[in-house]
N, C-alpha and C positions, 0 to 999 in steps of 0.2 A: 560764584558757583563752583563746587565740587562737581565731578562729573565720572560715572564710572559707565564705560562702554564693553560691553560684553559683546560676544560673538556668540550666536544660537547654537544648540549642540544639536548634536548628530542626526541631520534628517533622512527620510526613506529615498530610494532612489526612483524619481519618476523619467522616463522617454515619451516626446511625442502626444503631450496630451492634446486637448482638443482647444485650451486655452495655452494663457502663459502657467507654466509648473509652479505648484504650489503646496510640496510636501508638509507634511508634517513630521513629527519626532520620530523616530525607531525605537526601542524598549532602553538601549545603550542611550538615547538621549534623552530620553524624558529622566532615568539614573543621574546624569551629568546635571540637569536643570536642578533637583534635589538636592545635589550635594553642593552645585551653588550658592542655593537659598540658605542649607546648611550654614555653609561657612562663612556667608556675610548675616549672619542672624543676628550679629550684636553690634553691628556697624546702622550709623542712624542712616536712612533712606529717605527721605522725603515726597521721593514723587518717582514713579515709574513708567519709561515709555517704552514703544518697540514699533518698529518696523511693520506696517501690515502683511508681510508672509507670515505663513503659517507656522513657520520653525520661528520664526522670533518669537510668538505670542505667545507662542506654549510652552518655552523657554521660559516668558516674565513670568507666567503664572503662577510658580512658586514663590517667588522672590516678591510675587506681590500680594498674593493670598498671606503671607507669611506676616506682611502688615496691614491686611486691610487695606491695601490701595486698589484702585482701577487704575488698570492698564491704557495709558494714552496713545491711540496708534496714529504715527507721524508716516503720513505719503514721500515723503521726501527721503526718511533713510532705508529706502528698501535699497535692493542688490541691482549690480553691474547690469546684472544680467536678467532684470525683473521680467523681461514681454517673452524670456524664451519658455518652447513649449517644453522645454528638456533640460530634469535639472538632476546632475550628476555628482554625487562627491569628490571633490580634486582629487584625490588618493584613490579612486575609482579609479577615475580616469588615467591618470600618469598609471597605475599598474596596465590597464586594456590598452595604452596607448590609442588611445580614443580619439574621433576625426577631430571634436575638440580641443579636445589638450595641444591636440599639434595644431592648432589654429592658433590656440595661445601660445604655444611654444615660439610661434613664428610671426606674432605681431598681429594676428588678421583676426581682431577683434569683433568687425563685422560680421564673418563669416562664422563663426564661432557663438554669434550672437548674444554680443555684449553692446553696450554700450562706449563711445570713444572713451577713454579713460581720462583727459583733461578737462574733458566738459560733462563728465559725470562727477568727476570734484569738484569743480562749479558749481553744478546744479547742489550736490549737498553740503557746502559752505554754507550757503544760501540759504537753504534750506533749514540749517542749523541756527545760522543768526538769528533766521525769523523766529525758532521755536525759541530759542535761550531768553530772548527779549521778555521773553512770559513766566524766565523761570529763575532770575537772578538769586543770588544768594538763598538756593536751595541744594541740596546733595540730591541728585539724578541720578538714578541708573536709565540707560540705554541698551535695548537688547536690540542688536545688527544686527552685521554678517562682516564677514573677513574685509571684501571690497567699501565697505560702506565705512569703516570704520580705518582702514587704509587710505582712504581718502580725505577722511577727515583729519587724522595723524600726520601728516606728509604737510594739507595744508596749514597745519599751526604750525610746522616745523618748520618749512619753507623749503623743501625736500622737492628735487624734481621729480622723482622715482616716486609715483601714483603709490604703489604697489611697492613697500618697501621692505614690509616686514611680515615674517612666519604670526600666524594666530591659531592658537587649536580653538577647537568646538570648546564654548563658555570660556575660552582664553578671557581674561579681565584687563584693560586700560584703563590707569588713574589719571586725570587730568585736573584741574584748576586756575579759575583767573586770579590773577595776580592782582596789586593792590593799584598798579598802574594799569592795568585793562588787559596784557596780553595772558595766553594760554600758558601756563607750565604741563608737559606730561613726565607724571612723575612714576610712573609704571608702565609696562607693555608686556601682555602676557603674559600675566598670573595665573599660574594652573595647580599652585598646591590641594584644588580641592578634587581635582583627576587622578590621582595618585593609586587609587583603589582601580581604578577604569582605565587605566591609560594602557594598559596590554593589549587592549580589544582595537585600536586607534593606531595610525599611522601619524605623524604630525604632518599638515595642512602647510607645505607652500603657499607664499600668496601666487597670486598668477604672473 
């Protein structure tokens, strides 16, 4: 399997809905999802998934309109923090210094309403074998999120650190299995296709 995970671009900011938050794009990310599709236009694809949030889907939907594919959506790779009601851009947040952010800042994932971070890599390791098992020696794109795809990098790596490395919005991850079964990643955040949009954008710590 080739495998390219992408991080969704830039969603609206929601507080407090009535459910778990479930934005969609901003005008700056449905641009980002375009210029994506753009620049992997002549790279083969075979099959495209995403995450059931709403910024993932609308994210593949270029990259998948672009070939004619349906969009697969995998329960398993949503975010850390899928059940909260309030979903804020990181870069929001560290500038408002937000009750959040200093939840994360200081470990209290609960409170902060995420998810534990070792058993959220768990669950999407898991989650990932079961889907791959269906998708061998194909080239996949995967549309996540920052958390979702930090977890899944760290577990191929064998990296303690959940949360180990910067992604911006449509950031790209190359990966592949190797001829003896294990994972290679052979990229981490590729952004040459932000280049035109990147003024508008803070870069994305992970948490």
């Amino acid at each position: 399997m080739k495998l390219l995970l992408i991080r969704h671009a830039l969603p609206e900011r929601v507080e407090n809905a009535d459910g778990p938050a479930d934005p969609g794009l901003t005008e700056v990310g449905h641009e980002q999802a375009r210029r994506l599709a753009d620049w992997l236009k002549g790279e083969q694809i075979d099959h495209v998934a995403a995450s059931p949030k709403l910024r993932a889907v609308e994210t593949a939907q270029p990259l998948a309109a672009e070939r004619g594919l349906e969009i697969e959506i995998v329960t398993g790779f949503s975010e850390i923090d899928s059940g909260s009601a309030t979903y804020i851009p990181y870069e929001q947040m560290r500038r408002e210094r937000h009750e959040i952010w200093r939840h994360l800042r200081s470990g209290r994932w609960k409170e902060a309403g995420f998810a534990d971070p070792e058993r959220f890599r768990d669950d999407v390791a898991k989650s990932f074998a079961s889907w791959e098992a269906d998708h061998t020696d194909r080239t996949c794109a995967v549309v996540a999120h920052s958390g979702t795809i930090n977890a899944l990098v760290s577990h191929f790596l064998g990296i303690e650190n959940v949360f180990f490395f910067s992604l911006e919005y449509t950031g790209l991850c190359r990966l592949r299995r190797n001829v003896l079964g294990g994972m290679h990643v052979t990229s981490l955040n590729e952004t040459a296709h932000l280049h035109a949009v990147r003024d508008t954008l803070d870069p994305l710590p992970a948490p």
